[in-house]
N, CA, C and O of each residue as an XYZ file, in Angstrom:
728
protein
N     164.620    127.209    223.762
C     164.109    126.917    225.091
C     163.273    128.094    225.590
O     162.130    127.725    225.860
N     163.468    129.284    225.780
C     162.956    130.630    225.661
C     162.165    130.696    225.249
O     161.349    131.401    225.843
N     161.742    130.111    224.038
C     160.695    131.049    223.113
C     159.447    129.538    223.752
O     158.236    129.665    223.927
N     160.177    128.404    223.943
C     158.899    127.182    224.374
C     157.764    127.495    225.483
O     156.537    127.400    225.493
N     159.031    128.035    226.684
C     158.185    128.512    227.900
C     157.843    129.908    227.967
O     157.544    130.346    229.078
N     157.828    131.075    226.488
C     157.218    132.671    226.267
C     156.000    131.380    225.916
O     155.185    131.165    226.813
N     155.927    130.792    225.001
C     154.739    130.104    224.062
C     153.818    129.590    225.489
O     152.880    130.330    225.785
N     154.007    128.606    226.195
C     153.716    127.869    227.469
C     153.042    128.775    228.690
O     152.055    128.392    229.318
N     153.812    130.191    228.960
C     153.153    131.444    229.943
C     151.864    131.930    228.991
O     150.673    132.115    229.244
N     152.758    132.063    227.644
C     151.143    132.855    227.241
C     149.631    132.150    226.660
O     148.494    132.532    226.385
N     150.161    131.302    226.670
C     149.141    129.959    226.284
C     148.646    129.695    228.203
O     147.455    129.388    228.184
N     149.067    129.716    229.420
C     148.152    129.587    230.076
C     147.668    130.936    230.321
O     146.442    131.049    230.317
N     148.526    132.250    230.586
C     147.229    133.494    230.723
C     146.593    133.474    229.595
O     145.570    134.082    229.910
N     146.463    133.164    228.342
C     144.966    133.325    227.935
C     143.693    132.379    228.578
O     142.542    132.657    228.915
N     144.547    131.038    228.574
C     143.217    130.080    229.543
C     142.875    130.663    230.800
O     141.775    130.399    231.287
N     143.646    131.397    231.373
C     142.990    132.025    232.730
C     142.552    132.847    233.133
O     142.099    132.996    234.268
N     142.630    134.080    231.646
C     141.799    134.954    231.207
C     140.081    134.290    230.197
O     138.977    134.824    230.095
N     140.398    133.509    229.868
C     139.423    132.918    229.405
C     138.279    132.061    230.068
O     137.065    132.020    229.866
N     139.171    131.347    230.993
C     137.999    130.895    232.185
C     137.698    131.742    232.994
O     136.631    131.434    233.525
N     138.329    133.194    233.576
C     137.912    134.238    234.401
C     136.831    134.673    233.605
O     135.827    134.565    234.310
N     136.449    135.227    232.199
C     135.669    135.328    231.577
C     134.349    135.159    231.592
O     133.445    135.993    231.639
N     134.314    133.142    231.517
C     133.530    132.816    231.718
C     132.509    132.533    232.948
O     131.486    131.860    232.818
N     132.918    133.129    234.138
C     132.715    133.630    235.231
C     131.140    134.115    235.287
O     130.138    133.605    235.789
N     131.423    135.590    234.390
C     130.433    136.498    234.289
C     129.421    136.953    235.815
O     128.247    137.197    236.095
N     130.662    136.870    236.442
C     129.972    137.808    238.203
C     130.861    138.778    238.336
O     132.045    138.859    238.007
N     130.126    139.506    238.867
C     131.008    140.817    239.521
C     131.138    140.286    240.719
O     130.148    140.064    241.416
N     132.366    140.013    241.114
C     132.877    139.471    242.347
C     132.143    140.320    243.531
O     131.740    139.839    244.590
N     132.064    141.568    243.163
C     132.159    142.659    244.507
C     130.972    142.748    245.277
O     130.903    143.231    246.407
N     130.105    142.294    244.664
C     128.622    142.767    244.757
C     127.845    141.318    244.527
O     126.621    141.335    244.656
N     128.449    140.160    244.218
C     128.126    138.648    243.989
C     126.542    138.768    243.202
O     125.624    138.039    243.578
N     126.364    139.737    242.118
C     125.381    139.384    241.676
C     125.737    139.144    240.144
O     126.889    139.572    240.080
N     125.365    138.670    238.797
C     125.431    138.365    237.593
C     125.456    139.504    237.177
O     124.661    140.249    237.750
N     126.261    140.101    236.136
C     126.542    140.755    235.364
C     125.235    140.835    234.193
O     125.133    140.143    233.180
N     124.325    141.864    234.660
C     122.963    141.846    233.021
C     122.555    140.780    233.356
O     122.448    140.186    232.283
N     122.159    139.925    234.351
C     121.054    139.021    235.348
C     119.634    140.131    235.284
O     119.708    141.357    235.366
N     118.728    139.549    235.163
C     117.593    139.914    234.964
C     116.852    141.521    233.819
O     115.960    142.339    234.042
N     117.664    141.338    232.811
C     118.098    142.380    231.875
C     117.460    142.004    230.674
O     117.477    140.773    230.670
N     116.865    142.450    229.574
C     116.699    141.796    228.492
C     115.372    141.512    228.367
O     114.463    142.289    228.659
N     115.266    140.551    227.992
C     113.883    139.927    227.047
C     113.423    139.282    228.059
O     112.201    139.412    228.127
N     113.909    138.566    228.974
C     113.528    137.999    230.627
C     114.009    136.307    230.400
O     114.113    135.667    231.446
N     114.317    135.534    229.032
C     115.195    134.823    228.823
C     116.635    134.609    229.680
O     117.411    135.564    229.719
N     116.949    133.487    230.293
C     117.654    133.574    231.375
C     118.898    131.607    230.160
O     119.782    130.868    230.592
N     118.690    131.621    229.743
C     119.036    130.259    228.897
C     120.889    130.745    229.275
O     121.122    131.912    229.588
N     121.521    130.177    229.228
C     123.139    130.272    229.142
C     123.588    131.326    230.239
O     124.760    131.682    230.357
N     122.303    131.902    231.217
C     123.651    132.586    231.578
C     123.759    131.990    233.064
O     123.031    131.007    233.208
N     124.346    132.278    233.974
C     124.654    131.814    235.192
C     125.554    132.935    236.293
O     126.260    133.868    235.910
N     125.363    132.645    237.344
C     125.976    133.527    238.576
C     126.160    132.431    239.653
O     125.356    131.922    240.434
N     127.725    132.197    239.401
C     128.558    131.774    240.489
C     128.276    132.331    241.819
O     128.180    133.553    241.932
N     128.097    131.359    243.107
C     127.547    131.833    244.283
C     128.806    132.047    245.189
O     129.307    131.006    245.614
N     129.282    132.994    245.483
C     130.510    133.574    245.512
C     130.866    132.525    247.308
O     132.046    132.280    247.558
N     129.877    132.093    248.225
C     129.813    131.436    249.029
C     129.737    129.970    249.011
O     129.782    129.260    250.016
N     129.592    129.478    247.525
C     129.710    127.939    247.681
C     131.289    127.694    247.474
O     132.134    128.270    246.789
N     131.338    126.399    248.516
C     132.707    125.865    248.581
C     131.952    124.040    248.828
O     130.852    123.592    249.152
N     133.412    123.416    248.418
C     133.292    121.895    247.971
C     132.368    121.348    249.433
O     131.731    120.297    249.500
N     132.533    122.514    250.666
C     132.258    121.490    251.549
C     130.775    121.679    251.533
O     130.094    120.654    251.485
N     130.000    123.173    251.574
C     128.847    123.765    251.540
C     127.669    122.961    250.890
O     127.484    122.680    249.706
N     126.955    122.685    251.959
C     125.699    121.699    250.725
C     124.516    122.817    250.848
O     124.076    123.385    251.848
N     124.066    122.957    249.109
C     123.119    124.133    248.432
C     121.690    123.442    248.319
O     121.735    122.249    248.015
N     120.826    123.820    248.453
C     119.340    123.202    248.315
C     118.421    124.563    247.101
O     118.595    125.780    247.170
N     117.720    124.005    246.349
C     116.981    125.181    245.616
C     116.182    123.886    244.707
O     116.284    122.662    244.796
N     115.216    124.923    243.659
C     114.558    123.796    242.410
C     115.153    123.875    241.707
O     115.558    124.974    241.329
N     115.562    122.594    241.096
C     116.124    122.159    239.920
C     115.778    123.301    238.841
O     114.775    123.931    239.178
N     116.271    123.672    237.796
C     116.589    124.806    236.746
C     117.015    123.717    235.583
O     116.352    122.884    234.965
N     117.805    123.926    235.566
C     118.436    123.198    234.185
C     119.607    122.160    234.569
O     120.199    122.171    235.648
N     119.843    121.276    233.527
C     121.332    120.575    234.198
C     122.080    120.670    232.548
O     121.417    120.820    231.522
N     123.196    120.577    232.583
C     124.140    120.991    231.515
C     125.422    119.657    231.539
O     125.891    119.231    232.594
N     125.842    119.134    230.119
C     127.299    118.168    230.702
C     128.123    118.802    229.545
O     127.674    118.734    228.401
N     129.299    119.410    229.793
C     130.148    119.970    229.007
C     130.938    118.847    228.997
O     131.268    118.460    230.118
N     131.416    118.088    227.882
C     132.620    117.254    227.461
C     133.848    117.857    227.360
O     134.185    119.034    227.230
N     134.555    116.649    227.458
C     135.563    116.674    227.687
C     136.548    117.827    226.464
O     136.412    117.461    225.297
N     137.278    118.848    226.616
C     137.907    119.326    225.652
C     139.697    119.146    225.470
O     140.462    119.191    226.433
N     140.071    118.971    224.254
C     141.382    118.136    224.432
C     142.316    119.316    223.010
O     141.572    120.134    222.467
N     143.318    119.303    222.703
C     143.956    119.780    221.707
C     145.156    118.748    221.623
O     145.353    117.783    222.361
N     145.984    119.226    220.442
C     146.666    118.602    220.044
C     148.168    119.256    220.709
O     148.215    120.449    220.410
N     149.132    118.920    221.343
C     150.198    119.259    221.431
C     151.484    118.466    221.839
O     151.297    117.423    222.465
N     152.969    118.901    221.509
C     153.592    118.528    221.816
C     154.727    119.088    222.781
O     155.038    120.058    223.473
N     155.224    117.561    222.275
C     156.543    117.474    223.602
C     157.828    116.763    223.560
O     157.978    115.900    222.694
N     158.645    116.986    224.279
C     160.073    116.284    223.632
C     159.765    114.354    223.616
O     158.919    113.754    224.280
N     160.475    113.938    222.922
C     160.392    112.848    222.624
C     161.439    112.313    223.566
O     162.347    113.141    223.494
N     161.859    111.199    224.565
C     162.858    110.811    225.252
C     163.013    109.509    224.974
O     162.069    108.730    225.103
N     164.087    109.159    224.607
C     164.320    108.088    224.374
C     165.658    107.509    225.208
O     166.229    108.252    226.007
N     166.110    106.166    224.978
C     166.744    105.474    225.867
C     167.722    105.164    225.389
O     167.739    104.005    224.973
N     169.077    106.050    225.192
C     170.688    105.368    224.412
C     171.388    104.686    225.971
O     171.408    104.911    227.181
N     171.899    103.738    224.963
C     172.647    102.992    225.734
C     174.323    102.915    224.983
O     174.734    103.305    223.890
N     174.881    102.346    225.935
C     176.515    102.879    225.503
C     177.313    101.460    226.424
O     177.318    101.234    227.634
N     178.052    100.540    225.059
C     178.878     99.742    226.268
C     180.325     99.691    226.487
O     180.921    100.371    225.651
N     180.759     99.361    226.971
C     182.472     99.576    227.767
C     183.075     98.197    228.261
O     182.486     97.209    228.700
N     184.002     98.354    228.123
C     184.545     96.897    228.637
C     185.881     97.499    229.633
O     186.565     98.508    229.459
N     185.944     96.516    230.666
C     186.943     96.986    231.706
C     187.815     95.657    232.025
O     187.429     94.491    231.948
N     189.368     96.242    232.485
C     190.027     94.854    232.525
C     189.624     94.746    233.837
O     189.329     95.798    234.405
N     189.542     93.675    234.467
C     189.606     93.410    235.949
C     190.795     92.497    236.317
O     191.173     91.597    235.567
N     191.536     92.854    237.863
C     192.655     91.865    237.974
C     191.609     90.700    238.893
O     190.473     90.893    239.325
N     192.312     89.693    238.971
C     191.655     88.545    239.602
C     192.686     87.989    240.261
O     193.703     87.873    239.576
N     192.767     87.522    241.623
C     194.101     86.199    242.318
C     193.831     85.695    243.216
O     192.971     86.113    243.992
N     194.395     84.801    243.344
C     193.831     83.655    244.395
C     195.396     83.360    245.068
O     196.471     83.457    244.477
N     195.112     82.894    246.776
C     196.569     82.139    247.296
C     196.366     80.813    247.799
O     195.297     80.368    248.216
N     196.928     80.504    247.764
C     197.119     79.224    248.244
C     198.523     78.735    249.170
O     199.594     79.335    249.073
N     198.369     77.871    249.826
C     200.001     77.841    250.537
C     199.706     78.498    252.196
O     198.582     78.707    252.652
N     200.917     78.728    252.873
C     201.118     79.185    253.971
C     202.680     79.608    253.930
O     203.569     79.254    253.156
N     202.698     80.369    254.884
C     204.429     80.778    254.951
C     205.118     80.842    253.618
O     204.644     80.934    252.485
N     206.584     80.757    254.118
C     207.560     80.341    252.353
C     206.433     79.644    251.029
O     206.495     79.777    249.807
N     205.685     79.069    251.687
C     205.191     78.056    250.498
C     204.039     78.722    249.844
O     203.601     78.345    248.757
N     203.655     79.511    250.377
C     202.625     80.889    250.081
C     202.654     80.835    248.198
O     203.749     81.117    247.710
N     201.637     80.530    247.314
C     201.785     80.918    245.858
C     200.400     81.807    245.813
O     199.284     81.586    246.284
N     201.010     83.054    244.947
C     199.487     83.742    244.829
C     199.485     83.232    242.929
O     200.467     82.968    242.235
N     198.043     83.241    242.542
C     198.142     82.999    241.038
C     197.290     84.365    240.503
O     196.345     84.827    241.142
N     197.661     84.798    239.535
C     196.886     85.977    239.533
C     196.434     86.382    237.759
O     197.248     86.262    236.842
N     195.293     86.763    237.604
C     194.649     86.191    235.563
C     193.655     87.706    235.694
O     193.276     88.215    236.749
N     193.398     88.195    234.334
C     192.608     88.998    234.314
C     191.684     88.466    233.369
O     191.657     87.426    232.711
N     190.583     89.918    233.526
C     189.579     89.028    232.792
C     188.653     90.491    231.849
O     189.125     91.603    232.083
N     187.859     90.457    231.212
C     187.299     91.229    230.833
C     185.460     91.323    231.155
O     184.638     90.432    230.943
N     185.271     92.383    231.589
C     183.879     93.082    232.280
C     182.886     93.862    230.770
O     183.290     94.701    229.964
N     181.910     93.375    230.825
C     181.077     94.281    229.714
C     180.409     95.125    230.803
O     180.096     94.683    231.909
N     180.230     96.332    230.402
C     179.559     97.599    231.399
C     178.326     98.350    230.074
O     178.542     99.057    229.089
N     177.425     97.947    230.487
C     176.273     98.671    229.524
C     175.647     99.850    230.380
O     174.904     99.547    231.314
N     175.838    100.805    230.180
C     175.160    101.948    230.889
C     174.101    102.662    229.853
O     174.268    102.940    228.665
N     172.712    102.908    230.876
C     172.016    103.928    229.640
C     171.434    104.596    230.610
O     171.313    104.360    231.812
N     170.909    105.909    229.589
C     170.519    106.768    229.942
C     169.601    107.683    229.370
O     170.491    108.412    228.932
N     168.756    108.148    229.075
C     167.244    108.838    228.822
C     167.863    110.673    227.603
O     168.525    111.659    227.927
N     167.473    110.442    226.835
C     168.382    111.373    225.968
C     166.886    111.924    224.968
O     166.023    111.128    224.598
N     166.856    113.353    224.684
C     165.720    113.936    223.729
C     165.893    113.712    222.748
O     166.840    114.308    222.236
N     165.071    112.684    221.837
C     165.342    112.531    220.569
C     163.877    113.074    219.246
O     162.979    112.382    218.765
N     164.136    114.208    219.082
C     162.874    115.290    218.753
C     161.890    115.146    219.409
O     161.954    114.535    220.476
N     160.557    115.746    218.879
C     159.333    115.625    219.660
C     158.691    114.803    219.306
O     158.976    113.872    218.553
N     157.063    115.230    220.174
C     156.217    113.713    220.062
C     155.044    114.881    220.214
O     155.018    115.988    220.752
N     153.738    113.786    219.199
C     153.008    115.074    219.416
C     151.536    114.257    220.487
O     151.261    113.077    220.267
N     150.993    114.807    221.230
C     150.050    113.752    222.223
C     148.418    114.555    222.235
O     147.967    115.574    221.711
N     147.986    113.719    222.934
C     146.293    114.591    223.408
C     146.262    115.208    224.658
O     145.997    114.586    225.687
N     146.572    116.650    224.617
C     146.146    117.673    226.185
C     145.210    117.814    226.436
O     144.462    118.408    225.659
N     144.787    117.363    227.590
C     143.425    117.996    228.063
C     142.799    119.359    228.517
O     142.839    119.561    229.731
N     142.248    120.291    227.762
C     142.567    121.958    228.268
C     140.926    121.534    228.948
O     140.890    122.107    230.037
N     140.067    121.044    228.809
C     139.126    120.881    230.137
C     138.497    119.854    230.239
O     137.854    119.285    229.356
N     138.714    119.403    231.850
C     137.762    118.027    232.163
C     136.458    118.233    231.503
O     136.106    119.317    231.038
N     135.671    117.026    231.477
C     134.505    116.537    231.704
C     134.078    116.775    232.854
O     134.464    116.364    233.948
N     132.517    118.080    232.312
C     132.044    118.675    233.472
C     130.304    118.170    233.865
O     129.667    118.171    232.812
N     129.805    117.936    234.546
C     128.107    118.152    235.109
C     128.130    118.947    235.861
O     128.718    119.049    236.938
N     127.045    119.985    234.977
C     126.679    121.284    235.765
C     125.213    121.254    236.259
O     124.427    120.722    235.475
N     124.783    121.657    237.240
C     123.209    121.812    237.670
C     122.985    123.298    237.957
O     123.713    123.953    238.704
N     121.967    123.759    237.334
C     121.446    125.034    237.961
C     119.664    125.041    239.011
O     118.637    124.363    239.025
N     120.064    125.920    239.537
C     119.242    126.254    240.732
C     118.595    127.376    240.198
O     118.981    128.117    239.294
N     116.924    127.442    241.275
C     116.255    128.695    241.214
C     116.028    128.451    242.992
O     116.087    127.493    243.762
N     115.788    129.680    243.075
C     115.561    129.766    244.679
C     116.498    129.516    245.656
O     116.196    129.794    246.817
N     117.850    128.928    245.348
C     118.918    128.939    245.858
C     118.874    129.304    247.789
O     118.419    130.358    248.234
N     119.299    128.464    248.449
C     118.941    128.476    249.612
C     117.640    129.307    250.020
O     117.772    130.203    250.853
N     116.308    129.027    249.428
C     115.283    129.809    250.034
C     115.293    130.722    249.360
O     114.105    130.879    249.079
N     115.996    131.672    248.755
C     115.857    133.205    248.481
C     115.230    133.138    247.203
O     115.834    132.449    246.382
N     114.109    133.710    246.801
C     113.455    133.415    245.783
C     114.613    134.851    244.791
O     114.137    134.876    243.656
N     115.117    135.290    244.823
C     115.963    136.487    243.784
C     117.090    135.793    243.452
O     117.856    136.391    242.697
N     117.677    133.760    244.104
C     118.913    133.834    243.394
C     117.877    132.565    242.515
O     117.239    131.589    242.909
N     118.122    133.186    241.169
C     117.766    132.359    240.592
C     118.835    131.855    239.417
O     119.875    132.488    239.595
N     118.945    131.112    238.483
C     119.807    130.267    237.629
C     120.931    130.601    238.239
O     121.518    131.541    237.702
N     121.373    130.201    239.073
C     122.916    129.918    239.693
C     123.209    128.534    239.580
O     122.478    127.676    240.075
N     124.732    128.161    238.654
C     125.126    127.307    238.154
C     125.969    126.621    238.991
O     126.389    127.428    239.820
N     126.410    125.559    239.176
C     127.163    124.712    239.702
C     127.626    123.830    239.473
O     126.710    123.029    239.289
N     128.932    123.148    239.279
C     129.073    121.739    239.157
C     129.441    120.679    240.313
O     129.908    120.808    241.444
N     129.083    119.715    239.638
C     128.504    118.421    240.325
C     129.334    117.427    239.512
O     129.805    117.378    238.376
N     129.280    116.221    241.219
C     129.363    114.886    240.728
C     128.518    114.679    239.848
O     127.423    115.222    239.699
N     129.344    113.354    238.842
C     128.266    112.518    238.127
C     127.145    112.047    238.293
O     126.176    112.225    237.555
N     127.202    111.165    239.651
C     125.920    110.824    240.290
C     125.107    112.132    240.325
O     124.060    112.140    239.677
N     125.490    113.323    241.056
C     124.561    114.350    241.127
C     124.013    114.538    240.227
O     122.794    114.502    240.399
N     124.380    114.774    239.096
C     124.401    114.925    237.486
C     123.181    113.977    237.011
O     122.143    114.296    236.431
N     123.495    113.102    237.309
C     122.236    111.502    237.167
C     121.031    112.160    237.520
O     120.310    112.753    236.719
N     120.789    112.019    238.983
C     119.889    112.276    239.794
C     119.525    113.047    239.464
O     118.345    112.809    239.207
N     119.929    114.685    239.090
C     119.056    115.527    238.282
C     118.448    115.442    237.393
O     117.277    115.813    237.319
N     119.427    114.672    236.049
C     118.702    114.420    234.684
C     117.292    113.345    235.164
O     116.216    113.480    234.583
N     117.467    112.356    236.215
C     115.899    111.976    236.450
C     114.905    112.555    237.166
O     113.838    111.957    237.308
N     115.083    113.596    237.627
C     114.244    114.253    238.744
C     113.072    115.593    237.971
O     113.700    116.557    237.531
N     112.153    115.641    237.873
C     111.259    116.500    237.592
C     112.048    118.280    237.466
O     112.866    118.647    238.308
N     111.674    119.056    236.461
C     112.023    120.383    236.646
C     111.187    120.989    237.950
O     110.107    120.560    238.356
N     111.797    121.867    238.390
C     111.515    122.640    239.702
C     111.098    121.733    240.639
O     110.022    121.889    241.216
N     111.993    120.583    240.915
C     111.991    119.454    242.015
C     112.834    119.666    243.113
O     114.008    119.503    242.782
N     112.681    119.990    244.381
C     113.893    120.448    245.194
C     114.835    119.221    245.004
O     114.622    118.027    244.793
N     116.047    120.033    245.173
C     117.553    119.273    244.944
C     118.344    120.154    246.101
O     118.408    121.350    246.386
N     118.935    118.873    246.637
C     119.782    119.249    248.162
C     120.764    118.665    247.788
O     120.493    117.547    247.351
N     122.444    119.086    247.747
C     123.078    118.375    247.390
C     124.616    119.353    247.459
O     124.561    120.554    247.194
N     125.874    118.723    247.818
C     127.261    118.884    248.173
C     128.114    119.620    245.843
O     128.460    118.906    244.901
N     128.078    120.907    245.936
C     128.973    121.140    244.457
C     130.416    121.237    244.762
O     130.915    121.734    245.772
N     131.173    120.557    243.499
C     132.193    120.619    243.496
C     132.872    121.597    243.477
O     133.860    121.790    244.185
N     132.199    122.688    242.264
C     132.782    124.153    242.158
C     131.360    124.910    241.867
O     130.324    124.500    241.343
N     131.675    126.002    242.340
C     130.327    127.178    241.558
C     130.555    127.409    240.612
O     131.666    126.992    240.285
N     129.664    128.293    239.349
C     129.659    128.134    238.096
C     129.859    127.235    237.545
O     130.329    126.222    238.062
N     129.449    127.398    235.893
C     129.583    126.416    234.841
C     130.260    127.038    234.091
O     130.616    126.541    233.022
């Protein structure tokens, strides 16, 4: 039991070291980490806008749009199954009849079947985990007006997701993200 939930803690801090990772902002200073650095190639990278929230609607030109699928692994889990167990019980039974002196009670037993069940681990089972939804990401240049935030990533509804893949590159896009970064 011990060693399931050591396996279970350290299997999620690596995913939450691993999606912190993929971050790639310096929180402190909300700008991209080696953003505008290099060869001037900007392809994969992105800067989470440390101010978008689900409610915040972002306007800028369309950049790129991205759909990360769905990612799943294989794991397991106890198997539960359903024992059942039956019992039999005597029961008394009587009836009266009569009044006063004349009063007769008659009295017979009988036998009760009692099936009880109950949910019992019978090894494991192995299933499909989902370690990440199905994502649509859109990136921005010009990001509210400011011509310096440029490829800042976001995800989006599906529909949003749509509407981009038909809309011209560097087409303004006004629109509600689910989360910042991709």
């Amino acid at each position: 039991m011990f060693k399931r939930v050591a396996t279970a803690a350290l299997t999620a801090a690596v995913l939450i070291a691993g999606l912190g990772a993929c971050g790639g902002a310096d929180q402190g200073s909300g700008h991209s980490v080696g953003a505008g650095q290099g060869s001037g190639s900007t392809t994969g990278q992105h800067r989470p806008d440390a101010s978008a929230t689900a409610d915040a609607r972002v306007f800028g030109l369309l950049d790129e749009v991205r759909h990360r699928a769905v990612m799943t692994t294989r794991a397991t889990r106890p198997h539960m199954t359903r024992k059942c167990t039956t019992a039999t019980h005597r029961v008394r039974h009587s009836s009266s009849s009569g009044s006063g002196s004349k009063r007769r009670t008659r009295t017979w037993y009988s036998t009760e079947h009692v099936r009880t069940c109950k949910r019992v681990r019978s090894g494991t089972e192995t299933y499909t985990r989902v370690v990440r939804p199905e994502q649509w990401c859109v990136s921005l240049d010009d990001v509210g007006g400011h011509t310096k935030q440029d490829n800042v990533w976001y995800r989006v509804s599906r529909t949003t997701y749509n509407t981009a893949v038909g809309t011209d590159k560097h087409a303004r896009m006004d629109f509600t993200p689910t989360h910042s970064g991709c």
